[in-house]
Structures are given as C-alpha cells and as structure tokens.
mmCIF file of the N, C-alpha and C atoms, coordinates in Angstrom:
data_MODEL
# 
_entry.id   MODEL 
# 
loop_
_atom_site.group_PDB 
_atom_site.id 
_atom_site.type_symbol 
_atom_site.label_atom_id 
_atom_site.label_alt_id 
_atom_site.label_comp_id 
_atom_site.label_asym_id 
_atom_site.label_entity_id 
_atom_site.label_seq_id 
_atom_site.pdbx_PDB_ins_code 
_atom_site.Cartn_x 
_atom_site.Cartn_y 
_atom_site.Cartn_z 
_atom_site.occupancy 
_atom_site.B_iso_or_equiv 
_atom_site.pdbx_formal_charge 
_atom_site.auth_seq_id 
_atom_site.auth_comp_id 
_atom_site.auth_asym_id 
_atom_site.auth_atom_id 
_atom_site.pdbx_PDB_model_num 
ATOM 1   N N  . UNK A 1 1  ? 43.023 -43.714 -81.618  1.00 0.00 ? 1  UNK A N  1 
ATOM 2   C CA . UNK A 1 1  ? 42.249 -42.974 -82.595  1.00 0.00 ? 1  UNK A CA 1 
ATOM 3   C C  . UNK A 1 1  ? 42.442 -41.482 -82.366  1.00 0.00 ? 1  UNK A C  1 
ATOM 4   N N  . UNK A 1 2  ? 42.557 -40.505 -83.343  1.00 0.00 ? 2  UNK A N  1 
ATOM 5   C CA . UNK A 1 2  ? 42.622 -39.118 -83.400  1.00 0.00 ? 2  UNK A CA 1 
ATOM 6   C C  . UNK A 1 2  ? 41.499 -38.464 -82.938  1.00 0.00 ? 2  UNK A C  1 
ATOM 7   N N  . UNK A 1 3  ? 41.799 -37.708 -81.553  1.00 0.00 ? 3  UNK A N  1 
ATOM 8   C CA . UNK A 1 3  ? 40.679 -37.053 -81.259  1.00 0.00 ? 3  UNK A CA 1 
ATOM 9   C C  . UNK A 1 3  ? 40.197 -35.989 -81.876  1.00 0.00 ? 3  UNK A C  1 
ATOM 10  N N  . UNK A 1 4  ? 40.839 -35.371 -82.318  1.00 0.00 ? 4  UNK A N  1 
ATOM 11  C CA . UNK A 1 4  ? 40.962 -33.684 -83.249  1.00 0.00 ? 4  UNK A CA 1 
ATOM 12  C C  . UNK A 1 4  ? 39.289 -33.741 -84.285  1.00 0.00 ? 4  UNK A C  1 
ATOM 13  N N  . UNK A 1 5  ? 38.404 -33.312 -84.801  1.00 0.00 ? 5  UNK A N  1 
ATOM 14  C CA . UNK A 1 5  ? 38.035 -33.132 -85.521  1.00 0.00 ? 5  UNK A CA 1 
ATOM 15  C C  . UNK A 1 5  ? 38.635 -33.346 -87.126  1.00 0.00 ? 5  UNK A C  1 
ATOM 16  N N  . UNK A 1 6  ? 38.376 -33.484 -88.141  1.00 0.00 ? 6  UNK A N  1 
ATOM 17  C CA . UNK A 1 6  ? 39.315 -33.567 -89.016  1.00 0.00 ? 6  UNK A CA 1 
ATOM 18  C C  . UNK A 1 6  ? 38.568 -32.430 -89.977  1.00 0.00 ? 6  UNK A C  1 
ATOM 19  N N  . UNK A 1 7  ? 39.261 -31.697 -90.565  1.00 0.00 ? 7  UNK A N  1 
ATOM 20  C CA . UNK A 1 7  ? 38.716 -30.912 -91.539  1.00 0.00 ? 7  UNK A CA 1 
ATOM 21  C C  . UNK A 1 7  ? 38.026 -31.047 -92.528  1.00 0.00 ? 7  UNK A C  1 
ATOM 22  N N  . UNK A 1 8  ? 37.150 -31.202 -93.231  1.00 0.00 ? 8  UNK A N  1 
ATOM 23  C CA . UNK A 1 8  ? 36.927 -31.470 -94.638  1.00 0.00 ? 8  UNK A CA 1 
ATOM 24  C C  . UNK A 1 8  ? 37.529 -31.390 -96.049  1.00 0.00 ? 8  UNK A C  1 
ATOM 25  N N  . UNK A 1 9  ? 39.052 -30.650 -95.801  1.00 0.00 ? 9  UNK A N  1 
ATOM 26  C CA . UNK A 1 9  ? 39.494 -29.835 -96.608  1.00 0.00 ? 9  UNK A CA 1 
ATOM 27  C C  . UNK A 1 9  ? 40.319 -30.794 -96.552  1.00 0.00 ? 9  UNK A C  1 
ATOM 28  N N  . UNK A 1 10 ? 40.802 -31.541 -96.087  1.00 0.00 ? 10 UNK A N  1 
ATOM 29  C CA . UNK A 1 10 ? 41.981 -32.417 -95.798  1.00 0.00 ? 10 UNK A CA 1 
ATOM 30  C C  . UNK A 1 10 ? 42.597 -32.981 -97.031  1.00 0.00 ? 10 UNK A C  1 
ATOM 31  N N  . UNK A 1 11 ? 42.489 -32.970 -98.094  1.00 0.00 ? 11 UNK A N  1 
ATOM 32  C CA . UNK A 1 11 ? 43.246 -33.322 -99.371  1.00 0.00 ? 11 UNK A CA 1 
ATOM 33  C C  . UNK A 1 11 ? 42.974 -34.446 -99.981  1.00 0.00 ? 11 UNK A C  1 
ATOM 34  N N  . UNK A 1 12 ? 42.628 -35.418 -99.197  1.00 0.00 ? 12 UNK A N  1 
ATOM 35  C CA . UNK A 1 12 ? 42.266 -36.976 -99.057  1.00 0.00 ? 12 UNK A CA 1 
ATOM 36  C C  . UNK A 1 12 ? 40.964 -37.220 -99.183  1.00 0.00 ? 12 UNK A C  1 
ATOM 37  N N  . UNK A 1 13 ? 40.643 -38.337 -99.838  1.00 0.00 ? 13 UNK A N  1 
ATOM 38  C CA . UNK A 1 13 ? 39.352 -38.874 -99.860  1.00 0.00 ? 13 UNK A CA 1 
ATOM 39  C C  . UNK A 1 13 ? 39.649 -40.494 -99.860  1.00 0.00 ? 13 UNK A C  1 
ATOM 40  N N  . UNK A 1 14 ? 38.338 -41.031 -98.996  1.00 0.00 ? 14 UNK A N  1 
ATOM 41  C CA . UNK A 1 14 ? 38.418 -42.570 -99.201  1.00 0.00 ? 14 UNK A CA 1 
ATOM 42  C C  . UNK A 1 14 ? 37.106 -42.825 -100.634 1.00 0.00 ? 14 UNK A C  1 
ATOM 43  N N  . UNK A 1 15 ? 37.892 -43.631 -101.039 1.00 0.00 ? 15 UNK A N  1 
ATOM 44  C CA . UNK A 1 15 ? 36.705 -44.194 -102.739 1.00 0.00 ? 15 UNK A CA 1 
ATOM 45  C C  . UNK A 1 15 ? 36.631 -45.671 -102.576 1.00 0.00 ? 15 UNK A C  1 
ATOM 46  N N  . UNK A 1 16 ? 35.334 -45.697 -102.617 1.00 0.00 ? 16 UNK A N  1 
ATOM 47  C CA . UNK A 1 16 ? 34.548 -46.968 -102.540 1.00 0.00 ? 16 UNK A CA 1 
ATOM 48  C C  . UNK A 1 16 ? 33.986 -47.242 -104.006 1.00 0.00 ? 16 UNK A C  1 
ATOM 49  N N  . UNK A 1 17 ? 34.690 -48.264 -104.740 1.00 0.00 ? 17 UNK A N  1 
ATOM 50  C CA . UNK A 1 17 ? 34.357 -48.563 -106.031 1.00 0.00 ? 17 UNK A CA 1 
ATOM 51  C C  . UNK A 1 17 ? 33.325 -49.885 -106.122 1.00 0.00 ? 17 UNK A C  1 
ATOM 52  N N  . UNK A 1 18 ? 31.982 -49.529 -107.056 1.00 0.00 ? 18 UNK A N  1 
ATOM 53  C CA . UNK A 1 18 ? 30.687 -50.335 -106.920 1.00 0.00 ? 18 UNK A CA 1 
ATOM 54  C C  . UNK A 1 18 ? 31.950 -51.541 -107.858 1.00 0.00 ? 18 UNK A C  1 
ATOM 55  N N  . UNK A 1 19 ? 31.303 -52.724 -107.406 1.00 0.00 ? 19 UNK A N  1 
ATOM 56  C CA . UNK A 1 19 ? 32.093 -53.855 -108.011 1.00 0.00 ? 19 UNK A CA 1 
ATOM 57  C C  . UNK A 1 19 ? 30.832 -54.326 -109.826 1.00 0.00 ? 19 UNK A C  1 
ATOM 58  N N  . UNK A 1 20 ? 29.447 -53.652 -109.297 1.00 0.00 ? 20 UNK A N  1 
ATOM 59  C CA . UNK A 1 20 ? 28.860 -53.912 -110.141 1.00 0.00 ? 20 UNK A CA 1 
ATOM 60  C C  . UNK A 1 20 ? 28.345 -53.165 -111.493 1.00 0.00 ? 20 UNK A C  1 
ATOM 61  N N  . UNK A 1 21 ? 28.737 -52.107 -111.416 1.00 0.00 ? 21 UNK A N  1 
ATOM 62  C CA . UNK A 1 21 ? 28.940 -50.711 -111.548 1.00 0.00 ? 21 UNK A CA 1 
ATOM 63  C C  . UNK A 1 21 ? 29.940 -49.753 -112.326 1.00 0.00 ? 21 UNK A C  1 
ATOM 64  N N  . UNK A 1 22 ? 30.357 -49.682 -113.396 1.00 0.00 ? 22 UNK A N  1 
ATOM 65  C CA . UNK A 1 22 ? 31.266 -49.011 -113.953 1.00 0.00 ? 22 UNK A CA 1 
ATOM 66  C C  . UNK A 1 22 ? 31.406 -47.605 -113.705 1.00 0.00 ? 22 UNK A C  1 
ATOM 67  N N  . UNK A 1 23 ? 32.336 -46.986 -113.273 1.00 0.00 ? 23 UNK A N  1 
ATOM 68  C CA . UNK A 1 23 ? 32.046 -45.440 -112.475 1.00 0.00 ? 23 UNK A CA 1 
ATOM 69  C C  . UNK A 1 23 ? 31.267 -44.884 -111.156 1.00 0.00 ? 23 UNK A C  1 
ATOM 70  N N  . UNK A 1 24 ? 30.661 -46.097 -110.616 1.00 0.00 ? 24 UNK A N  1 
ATOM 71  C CA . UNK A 1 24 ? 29.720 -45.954 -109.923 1.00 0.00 ? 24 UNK A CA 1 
ATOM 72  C C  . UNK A 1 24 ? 30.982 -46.287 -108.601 1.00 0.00 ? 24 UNK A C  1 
ATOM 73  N N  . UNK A 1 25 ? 30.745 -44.772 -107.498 1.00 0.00 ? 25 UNK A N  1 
ATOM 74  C CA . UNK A 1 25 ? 31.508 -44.871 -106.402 1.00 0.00 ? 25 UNK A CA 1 
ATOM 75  C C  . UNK A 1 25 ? 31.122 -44.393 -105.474 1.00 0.00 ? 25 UNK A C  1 
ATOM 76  N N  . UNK A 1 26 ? 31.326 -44.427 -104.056 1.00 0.00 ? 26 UNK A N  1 
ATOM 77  C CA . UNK A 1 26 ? 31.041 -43.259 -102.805 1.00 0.00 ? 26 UNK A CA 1 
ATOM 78  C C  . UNK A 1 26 ? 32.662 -42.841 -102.286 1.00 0.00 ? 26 UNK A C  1 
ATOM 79  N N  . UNK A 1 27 ? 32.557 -41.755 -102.302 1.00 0.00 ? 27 UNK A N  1 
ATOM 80  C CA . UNK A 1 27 ? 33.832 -40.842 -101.662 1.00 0.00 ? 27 UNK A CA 1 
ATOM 81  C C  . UNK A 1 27 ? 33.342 -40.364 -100.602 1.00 0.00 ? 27 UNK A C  1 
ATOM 82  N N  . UNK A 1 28 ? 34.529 -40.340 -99.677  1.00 0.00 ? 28 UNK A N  1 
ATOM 83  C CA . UNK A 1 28 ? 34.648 -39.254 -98.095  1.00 0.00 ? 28 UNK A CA 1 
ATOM 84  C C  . UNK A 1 28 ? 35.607 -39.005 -98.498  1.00 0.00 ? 28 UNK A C  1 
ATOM 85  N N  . UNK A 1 29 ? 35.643 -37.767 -97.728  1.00 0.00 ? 29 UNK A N  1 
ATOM 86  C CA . UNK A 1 29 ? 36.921 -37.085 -96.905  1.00 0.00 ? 29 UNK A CA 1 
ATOM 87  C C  . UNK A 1 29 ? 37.561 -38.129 -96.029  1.00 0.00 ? 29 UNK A C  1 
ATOM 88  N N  . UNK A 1 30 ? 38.958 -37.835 -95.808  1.00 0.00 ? 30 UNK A N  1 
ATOM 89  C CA . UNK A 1 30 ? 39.691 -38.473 -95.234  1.00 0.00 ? 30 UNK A CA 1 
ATOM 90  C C  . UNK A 1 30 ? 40.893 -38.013 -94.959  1.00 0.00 ? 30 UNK A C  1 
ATOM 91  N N  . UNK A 1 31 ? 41.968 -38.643 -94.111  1.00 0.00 ? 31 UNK A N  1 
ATOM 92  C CA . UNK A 1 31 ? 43.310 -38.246 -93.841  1.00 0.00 ? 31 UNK A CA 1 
ATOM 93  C C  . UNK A 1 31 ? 43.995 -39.239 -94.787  1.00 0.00 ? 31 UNK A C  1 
ATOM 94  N N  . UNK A 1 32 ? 45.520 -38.595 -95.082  1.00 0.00 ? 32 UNK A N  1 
ATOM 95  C CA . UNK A 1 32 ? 46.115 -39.381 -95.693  1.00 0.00 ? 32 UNK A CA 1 
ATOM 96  C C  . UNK A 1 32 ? 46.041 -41.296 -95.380  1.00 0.00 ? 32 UNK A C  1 
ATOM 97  N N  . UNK A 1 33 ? 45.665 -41.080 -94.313  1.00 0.00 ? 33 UNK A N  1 
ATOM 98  C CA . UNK A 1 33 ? 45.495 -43.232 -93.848  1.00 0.00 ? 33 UNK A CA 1 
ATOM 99  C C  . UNK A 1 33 ? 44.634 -43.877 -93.827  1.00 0.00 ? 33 UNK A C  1 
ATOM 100 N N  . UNK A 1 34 ? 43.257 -42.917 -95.030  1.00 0.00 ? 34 UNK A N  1 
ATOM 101 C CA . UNK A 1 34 ? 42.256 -43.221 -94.963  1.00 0.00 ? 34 UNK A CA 1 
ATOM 102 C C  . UNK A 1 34 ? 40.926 -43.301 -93.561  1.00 0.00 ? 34 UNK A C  1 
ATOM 103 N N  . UNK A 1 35 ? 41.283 -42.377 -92.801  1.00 0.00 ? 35 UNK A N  1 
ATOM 104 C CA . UNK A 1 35 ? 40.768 -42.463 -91.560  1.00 0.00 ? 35 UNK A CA 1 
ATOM 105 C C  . UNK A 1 35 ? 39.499 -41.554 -91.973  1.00 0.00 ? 35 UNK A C  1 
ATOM 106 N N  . UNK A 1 36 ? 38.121 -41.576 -91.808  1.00 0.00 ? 36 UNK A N  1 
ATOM 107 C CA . UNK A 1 36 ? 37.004 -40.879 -91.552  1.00 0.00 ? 36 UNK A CA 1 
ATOM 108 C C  . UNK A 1 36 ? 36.090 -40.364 -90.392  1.00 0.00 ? 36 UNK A C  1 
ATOM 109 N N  . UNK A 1 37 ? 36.594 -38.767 -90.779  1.00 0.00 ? 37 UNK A N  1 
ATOM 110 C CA . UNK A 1 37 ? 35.322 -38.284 -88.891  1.00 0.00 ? 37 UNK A CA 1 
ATOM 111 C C  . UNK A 1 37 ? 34.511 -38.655 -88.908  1.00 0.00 ? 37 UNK A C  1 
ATOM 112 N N  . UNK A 1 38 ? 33.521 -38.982 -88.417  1.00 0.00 ? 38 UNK A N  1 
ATOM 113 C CA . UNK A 1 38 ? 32.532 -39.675 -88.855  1.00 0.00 ? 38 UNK A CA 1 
ATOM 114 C C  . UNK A 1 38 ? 31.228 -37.930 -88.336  1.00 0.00 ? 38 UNK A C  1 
ATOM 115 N N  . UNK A 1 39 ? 31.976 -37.528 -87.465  1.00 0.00 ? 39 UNK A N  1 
ATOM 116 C CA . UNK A 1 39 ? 31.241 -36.369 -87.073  1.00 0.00 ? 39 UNK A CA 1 
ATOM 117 C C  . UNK A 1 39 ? 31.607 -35.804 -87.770  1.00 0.00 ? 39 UNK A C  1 
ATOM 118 N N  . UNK A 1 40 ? 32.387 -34.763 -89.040  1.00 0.00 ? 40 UNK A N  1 
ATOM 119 C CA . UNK A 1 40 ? 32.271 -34.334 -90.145  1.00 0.00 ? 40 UNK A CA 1 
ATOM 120 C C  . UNK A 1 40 ? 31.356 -34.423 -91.100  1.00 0.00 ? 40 UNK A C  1 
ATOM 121 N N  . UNK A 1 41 ? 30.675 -35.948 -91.242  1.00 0.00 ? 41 UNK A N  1 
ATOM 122 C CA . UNK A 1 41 ? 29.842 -35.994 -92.496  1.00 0.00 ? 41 UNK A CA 1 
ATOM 123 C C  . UNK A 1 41 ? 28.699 -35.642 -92.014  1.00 0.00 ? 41 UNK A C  1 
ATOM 124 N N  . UNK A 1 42 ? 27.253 -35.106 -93.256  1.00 0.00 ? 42 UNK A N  1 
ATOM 125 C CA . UNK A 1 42 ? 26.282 -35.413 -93.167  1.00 0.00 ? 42 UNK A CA 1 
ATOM 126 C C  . UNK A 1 42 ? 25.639 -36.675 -92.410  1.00 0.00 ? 42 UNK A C  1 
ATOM 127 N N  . UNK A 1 43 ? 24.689 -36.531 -92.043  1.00 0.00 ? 43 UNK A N  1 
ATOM 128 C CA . UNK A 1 43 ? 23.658 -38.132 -91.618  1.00 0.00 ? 43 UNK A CA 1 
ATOM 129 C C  . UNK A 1 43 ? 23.787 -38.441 -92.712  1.00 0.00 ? 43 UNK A C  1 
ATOM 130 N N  . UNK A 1 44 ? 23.282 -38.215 -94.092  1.00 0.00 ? 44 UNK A N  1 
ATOM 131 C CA . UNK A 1 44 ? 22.977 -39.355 -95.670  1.00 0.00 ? 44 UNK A CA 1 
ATOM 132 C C  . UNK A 1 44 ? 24.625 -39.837 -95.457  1.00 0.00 ? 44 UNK A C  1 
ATOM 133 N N  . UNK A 1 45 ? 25.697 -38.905 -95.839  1.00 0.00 ? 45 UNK A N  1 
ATOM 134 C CA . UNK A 1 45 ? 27.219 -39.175 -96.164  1.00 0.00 ? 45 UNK A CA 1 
ATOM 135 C C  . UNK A 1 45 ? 27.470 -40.564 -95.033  1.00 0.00 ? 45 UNK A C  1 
ATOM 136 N N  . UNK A 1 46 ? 27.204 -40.338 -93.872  1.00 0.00 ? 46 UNK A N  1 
ATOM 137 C CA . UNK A 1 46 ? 27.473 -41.415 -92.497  1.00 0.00 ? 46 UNK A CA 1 
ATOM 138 C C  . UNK A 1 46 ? 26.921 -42.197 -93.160  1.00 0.00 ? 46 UNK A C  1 
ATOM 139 N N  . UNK A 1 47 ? 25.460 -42.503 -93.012  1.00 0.00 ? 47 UNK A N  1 
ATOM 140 C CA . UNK A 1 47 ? 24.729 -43.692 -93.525  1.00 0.00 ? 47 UNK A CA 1 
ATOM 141 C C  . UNK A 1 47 ? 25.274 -44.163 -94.716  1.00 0.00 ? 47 UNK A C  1 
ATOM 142 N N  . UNK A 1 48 ? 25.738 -43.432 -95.415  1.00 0.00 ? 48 UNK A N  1 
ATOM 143 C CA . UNK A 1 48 ? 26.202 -44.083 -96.904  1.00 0.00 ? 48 UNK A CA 1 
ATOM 144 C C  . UNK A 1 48 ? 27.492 -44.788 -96.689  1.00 0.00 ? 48 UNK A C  1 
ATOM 145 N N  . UNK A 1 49 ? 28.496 -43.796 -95.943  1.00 0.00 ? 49 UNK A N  1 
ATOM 146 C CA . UNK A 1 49 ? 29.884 -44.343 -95.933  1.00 0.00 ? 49 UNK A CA 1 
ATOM 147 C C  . UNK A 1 49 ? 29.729 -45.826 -94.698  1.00 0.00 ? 49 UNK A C  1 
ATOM 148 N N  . UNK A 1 50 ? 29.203 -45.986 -93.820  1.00 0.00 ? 50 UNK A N  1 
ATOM 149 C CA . UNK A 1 50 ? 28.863 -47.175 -93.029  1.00 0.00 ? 50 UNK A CA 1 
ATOM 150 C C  . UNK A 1 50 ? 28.115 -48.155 -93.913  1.00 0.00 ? 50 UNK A C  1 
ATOM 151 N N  . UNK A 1 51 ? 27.317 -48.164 -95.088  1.00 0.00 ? 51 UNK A N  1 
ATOM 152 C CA . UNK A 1 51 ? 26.506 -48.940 -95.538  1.00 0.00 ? 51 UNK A CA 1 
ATOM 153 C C  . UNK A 1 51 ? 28.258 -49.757 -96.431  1.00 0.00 ? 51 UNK A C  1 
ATOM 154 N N  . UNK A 1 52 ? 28.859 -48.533 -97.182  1.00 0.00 ? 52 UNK A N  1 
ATOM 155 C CA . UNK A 1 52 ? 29.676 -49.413 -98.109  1.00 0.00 ? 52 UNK A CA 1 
ATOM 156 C C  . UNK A 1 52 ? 30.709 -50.027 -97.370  1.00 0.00 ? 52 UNK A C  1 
ATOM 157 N N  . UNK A 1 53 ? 31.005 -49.814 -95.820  1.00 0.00 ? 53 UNK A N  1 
ATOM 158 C CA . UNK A 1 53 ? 31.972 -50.394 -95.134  1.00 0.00 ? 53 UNK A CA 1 
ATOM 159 C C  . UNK A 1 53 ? 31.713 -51.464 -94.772  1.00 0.00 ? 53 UNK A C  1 
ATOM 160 N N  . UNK A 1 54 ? 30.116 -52.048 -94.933  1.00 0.00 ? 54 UNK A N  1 
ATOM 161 C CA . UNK A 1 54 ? 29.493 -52.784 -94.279  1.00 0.00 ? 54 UNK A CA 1 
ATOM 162 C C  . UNK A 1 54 ? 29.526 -54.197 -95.583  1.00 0.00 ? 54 UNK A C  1 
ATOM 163 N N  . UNK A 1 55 ? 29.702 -53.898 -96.487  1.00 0.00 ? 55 UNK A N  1 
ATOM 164 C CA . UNK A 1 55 ? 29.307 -54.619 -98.135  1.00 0.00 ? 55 UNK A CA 1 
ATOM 165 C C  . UNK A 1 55 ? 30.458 -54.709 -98.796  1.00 0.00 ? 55 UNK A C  1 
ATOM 166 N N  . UNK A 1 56 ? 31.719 -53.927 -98.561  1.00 0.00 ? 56 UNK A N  1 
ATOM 167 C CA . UNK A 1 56 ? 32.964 -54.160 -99.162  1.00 0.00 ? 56 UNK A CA 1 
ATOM 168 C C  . UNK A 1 56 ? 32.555 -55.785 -99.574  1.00 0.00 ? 56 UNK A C  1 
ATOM 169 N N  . UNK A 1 57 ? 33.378 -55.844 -100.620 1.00 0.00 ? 57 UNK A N  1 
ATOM 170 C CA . UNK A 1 57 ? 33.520 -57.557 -101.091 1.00 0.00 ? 57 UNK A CA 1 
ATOM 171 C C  . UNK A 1 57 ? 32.250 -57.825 -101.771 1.00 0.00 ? 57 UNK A C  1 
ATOM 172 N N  . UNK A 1 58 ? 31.326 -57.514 -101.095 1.00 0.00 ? 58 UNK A N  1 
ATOM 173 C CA . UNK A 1 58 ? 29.464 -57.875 -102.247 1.00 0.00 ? 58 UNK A CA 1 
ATOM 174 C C  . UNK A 1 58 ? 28.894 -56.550 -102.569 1.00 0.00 ? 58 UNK A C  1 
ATOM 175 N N  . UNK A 1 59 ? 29.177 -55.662 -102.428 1.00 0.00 ? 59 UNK A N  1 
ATOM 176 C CA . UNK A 1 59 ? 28.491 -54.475 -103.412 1.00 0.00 ? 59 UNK A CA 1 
ATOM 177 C C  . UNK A 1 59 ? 29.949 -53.421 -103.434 1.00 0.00 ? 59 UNK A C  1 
ATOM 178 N N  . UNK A 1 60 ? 31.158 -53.150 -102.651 1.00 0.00 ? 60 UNK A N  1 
ATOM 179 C CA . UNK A 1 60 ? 31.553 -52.088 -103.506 1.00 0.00 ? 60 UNK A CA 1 
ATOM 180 C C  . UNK A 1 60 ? 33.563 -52.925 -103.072 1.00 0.00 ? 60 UNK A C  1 
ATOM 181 N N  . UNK A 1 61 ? 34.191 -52.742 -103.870 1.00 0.00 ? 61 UNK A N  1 
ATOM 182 C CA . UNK A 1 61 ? 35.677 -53.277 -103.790 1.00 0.00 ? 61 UNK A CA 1 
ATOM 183 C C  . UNK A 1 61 ? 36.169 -52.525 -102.435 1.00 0.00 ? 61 UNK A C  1 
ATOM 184 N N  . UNK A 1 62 ? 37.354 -53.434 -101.902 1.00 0.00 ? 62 UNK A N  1 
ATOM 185 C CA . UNK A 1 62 ? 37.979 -52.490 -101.049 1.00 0.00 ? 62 UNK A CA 1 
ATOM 186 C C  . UNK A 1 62 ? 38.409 -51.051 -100.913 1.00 0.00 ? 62 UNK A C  1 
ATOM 187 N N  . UNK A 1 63 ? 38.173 -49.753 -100.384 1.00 0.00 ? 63 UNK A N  1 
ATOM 188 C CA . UNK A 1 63 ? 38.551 -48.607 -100.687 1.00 0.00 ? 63 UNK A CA 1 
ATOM 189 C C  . UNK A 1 63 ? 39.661 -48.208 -100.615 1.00 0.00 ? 63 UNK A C  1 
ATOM 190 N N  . UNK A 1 64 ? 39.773 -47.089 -101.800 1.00 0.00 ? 64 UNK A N  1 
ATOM 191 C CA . UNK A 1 64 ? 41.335 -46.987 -101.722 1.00 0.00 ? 64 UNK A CA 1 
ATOM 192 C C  . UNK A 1 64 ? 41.572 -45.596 -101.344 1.00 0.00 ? 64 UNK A C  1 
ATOM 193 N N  . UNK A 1 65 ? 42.655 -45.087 -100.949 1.00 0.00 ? 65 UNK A N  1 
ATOM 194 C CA . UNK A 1 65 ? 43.209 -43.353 -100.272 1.00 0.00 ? 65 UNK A CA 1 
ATOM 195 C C  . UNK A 1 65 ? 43.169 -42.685 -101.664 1.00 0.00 ? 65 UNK A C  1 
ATOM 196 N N  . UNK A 1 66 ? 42.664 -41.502 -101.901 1.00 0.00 ? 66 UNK A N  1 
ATOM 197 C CA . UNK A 1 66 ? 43.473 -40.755 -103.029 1.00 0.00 ? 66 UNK A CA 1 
ATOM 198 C C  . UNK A 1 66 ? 43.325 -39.521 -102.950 1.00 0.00 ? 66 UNK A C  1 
ATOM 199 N N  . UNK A 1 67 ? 44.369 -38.580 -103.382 1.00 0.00 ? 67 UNK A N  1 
ATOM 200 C CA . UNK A 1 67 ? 44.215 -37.337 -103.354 1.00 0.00 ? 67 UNK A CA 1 
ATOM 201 C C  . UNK A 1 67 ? 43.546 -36.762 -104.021 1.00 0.00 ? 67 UNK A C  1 
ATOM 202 N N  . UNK A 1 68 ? 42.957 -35.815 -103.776 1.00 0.00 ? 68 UNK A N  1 
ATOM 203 C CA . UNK A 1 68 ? 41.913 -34.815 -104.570 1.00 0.00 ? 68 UNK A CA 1 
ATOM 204 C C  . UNK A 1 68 ? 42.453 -34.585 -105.511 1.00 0.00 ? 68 UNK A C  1 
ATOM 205 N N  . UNK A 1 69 ? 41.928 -34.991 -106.564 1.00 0.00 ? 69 UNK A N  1 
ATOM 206 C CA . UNK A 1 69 ? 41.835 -34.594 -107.945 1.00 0.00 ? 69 UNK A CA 1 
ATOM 207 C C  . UNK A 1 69 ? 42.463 -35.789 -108.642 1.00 0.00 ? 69 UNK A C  1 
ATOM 208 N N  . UNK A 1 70 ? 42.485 -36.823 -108.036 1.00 0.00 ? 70 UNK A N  1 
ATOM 209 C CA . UNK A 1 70 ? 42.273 -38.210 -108.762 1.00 0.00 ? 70 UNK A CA 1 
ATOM 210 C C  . UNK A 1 70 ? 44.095 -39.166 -108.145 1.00 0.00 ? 70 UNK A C  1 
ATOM 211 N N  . UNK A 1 71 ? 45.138 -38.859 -107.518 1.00 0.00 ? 71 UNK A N  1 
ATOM 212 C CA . UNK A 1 71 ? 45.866 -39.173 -107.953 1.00 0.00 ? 71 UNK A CA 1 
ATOM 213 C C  . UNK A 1 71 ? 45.847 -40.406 -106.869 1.00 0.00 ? 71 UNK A C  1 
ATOM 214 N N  . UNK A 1 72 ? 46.556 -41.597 -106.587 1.00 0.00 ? 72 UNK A N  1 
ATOM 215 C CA . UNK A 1 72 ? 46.756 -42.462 -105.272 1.00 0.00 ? 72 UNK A CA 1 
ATOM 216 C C  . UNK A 1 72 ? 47.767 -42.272 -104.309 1.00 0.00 ? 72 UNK A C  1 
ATOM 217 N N  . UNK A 1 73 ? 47.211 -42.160 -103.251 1.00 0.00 ? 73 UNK A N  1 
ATOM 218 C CA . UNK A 1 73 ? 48.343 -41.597 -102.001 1.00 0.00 ? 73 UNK A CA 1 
ATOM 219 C C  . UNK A 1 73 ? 49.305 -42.809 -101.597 1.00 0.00 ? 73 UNK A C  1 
# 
C-alpha cells in the first residue's frame, strides 16, 4: 500500500453508483487505480465512502475510476 499521503487534486475520483437511484452517487478522490486516503477525507466523506464499500451489490453498483470531469480511466 502507498504510504505518501495522496493529494486531493489527484485527477481521479472513485463513483459509487446507487443501484436504486437514478443519478444518485458518492464520489472520492482517488489515484488513477482507484485507491482512497482514507486520511484525506472528511469523517462524513470516510463514513460515507466505507458505508458504500460495505453495500456494493445491495445499495450502490461496483465503483468505477474516472477522471474529473466525467471521462473513464
């Protein structure tokens, strides 16, 4: 695992798409391999991004990498 801090700026985001939900998503920051600091986020952002890692498959689809401003890495 990468010890470094990761920036926030990093280009990347992981998207967690609600399966029940049309538009309805949670994004992080991320590295291109989908990796998340977890010490970067807020407490809500942590709690949120651990809740949808936790429910993949029954509340939000597998997440996918994409670059800022919509495109897939």
């Amino acid at each position: 695992m990468n010890s470094r801090p990761m920036p926030l700026t990093e280009g990347f985001e992981l998207r967690f798409e609600s399966l029940f939900h049309s538009g309805r998503a949670l994004a992080f920051p991320c590295d291109a391999q989908g990796g998340v600091t977890l010490d970067a986020l807020s407490e809500r952002a942590r709690q949120n991004y651990l809740f949808a890692r936790a429910v993949v498959g029954r509340e939000y689809a597998v997440p996918i990498v994409l670059r800022c401003g919509g495109a897939r890495a």
